[in-house]
C-alpha positions as a printed NumPy array, in Angstrom:
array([[ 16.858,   5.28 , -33.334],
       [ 16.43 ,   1.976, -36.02 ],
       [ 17.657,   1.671, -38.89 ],
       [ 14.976,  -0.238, -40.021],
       [ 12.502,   2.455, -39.253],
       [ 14.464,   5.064, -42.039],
       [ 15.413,   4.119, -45.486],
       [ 19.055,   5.393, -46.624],
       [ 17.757,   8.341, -48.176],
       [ 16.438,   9.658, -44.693],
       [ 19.317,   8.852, -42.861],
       [ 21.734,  10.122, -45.424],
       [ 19.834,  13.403, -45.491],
       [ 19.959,  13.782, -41.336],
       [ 24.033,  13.094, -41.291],
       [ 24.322,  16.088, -44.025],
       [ 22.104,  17.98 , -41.432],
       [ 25.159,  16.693, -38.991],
       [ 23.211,  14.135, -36.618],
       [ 25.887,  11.687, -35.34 ],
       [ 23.183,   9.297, -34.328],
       [ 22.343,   8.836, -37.694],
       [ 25.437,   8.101, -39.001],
       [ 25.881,   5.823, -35.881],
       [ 22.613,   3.689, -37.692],
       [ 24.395,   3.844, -41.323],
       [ 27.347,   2.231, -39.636],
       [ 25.49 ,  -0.486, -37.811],
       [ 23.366,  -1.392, -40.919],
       [ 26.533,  -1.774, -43.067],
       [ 29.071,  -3.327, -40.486],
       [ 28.337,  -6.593, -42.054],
       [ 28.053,  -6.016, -45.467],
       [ 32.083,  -4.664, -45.017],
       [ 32.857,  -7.177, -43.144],
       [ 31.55 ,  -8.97 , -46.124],
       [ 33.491,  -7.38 , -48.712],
       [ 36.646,  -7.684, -46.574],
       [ 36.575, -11.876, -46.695],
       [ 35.623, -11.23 , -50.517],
       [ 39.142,  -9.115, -50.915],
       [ 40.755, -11.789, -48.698],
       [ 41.876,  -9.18 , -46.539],
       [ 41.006, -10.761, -43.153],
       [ 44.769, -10.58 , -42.108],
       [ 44.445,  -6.421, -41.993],
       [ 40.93 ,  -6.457, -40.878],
       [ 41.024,  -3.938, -38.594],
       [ 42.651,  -0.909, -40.897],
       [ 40.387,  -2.481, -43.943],
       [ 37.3  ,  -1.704, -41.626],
       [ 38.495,   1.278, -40.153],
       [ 39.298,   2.768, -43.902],
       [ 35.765,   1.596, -45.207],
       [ 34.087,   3.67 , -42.43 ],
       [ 35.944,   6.765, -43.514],
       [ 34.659,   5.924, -46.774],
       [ 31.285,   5.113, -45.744],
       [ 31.22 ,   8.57 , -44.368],
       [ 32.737,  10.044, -47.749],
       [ 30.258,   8.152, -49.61 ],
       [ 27.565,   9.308, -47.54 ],
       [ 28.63 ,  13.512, -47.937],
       [ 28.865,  12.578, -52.052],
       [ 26.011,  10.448, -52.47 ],
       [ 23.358,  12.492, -54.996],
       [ 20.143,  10.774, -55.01 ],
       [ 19.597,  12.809, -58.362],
       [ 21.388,   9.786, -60.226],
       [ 18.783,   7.414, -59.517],
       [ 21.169,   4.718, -57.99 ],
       [ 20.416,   3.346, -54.631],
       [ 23.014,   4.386, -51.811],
       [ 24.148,   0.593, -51.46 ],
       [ 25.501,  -0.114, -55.102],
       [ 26.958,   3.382, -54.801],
       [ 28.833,   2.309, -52.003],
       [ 29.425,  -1.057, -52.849],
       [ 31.408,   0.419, -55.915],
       [ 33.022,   2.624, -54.064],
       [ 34.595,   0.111, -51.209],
       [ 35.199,  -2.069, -54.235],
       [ 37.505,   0.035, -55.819],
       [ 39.178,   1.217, -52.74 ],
       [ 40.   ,  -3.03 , -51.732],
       [ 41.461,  -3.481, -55.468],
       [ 43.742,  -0.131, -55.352],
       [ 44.726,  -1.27 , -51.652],
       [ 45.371,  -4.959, -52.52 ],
       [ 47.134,  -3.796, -55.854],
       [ 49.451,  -1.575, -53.831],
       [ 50.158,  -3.852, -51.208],
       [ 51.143,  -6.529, -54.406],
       [ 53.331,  -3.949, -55.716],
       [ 55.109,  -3.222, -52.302],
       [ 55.458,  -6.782, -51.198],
       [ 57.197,  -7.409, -55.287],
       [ 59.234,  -3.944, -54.495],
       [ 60.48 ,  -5.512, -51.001],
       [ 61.444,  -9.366, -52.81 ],
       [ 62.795,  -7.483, -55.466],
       [ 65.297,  -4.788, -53.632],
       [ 65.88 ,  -6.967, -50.548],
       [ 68.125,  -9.433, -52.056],
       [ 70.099,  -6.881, -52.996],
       [ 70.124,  -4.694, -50.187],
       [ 70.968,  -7.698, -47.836],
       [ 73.879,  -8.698, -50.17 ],
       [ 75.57 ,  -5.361, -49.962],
       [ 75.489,  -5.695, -46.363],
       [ 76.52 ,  -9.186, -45.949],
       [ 79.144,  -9.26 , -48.428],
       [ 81.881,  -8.419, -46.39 ],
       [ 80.828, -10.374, -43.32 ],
       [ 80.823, -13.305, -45.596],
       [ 84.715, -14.014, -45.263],
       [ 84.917, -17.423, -43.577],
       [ 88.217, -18.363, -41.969],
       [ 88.478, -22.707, -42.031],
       [ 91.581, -24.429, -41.143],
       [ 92.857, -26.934, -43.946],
       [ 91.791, -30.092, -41.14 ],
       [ 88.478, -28.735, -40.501],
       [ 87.943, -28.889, -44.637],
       [ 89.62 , -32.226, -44.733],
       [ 87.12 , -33.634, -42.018],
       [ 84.187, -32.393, -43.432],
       [ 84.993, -34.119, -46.916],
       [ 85.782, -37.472, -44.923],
       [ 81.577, -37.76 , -44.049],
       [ 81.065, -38.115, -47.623],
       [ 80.444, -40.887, -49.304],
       [ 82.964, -43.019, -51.759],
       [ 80.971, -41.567, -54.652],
       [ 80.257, -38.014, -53.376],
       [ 84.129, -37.775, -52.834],
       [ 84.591, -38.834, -56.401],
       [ 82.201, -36.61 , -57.613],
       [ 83.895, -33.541, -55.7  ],
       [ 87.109, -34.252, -57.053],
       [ 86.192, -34.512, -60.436],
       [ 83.935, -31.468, -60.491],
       [ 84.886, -29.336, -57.913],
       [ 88.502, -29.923, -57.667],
       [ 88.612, -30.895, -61.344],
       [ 86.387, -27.555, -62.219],
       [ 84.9  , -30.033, -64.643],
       [ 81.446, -29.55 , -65.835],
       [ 77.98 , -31.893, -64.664],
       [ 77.841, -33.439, -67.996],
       [ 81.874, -34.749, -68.054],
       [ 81.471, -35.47 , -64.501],
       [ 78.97 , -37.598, -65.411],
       [ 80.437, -39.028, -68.389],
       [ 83.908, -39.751, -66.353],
       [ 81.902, -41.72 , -63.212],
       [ 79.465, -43.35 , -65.898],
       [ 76.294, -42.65 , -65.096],
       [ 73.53 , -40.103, -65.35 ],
       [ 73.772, -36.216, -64.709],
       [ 70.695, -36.411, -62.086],
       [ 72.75 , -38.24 , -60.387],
       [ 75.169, -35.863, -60.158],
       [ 73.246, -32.69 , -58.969],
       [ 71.836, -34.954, -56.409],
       [ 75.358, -35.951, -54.916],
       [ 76.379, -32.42 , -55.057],
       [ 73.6  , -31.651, -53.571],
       [ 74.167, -33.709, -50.691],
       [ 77.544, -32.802, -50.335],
       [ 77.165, -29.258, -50.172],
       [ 74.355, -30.082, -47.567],
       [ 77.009, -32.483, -45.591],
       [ 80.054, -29.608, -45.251],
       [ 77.78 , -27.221, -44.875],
       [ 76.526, -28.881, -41.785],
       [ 79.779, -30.098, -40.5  ],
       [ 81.267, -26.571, -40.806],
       [ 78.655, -25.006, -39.215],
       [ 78.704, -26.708, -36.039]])
């Protein structure tokens, strides 16, 4: 059998009659147009379950389909596959947000107690000899000092950007040298 030798109409009424070859036909005349629709949703990275999902509803669309509405088969399942890819991208949004929301906290109740680090008073010594003459000033002034950016900054003269940078790098510097 073509496909090209039946309009929809035909071929929809021969799979209600329960031919599997004709359903085989509706398939290969819309393989591309859901393949279509999938790169449309952006949805190429699940391809497989997106095209496996729009043949079941192919199929549904097919057993529903009234010709009585005066709507061609193809905008009725265009519609139909279009709402399916928004509910499935909108769910797949909302579980990704639910994971980045609820893993942060999950992962700190888990890694809270393993947190406890155990440094010896020399290895802390040596790792705040690699910084520089002004990072060390800046740690004892605002770390040591618990002082805040803004007096820091007032105290060493100079800008607060300048600051958060050389905090920056020193938490960058221990972090590395206690790591090792």
């Amino acid at each position: 059998m073509n496909f090209r030798d039946y309009n929809d109409f035909e071929i929809i009424k021969l799979i209600k009659e329960g031919d599997d070859e004709a359903f085989q036909l509706m398939v290969y005349k819309y393989k591309f147009f859901i393949a279509k629709k999938i790169k449309q949703f952006n949805l190429v990275y699940d391809f497989d379950d997106c095209y496996q999902e729009a043949l079941i509803l192919l199929h549904k669309s097919v057993i529903k389909f009234d010709e009585n509405y005066n709507k061609t088969f193809t905008r009725f399942f265009e519609l139909n596959l279009i709402n399916y890819y928004i509910s499935y991208k909108k769910k797949k949004n909302n579980y990704f947000q639910l994971v980045q929301e609820t893993l942060p906290a999950k992962t700190l109740s888990v890694f809270e107690e393993a947190k406890v680090f155990n440094y010896l008073d020399d290895e802390i010594h040596r790792a705040i000899n690699e910084l520089s003459d002004f990072e060390k000033q800046v740690y004892q002034i605002k770390v040591i000092g618990l002082k805040t950016v803004r007096e820091t900054a007032q105290e060493l003269k100079t800008n607060e950007k300048r600051i958060y940078n050389a905090l920056d790098r020193i938490k960058k510097k221990i972090k590395i040298h206690l790591i090792r």
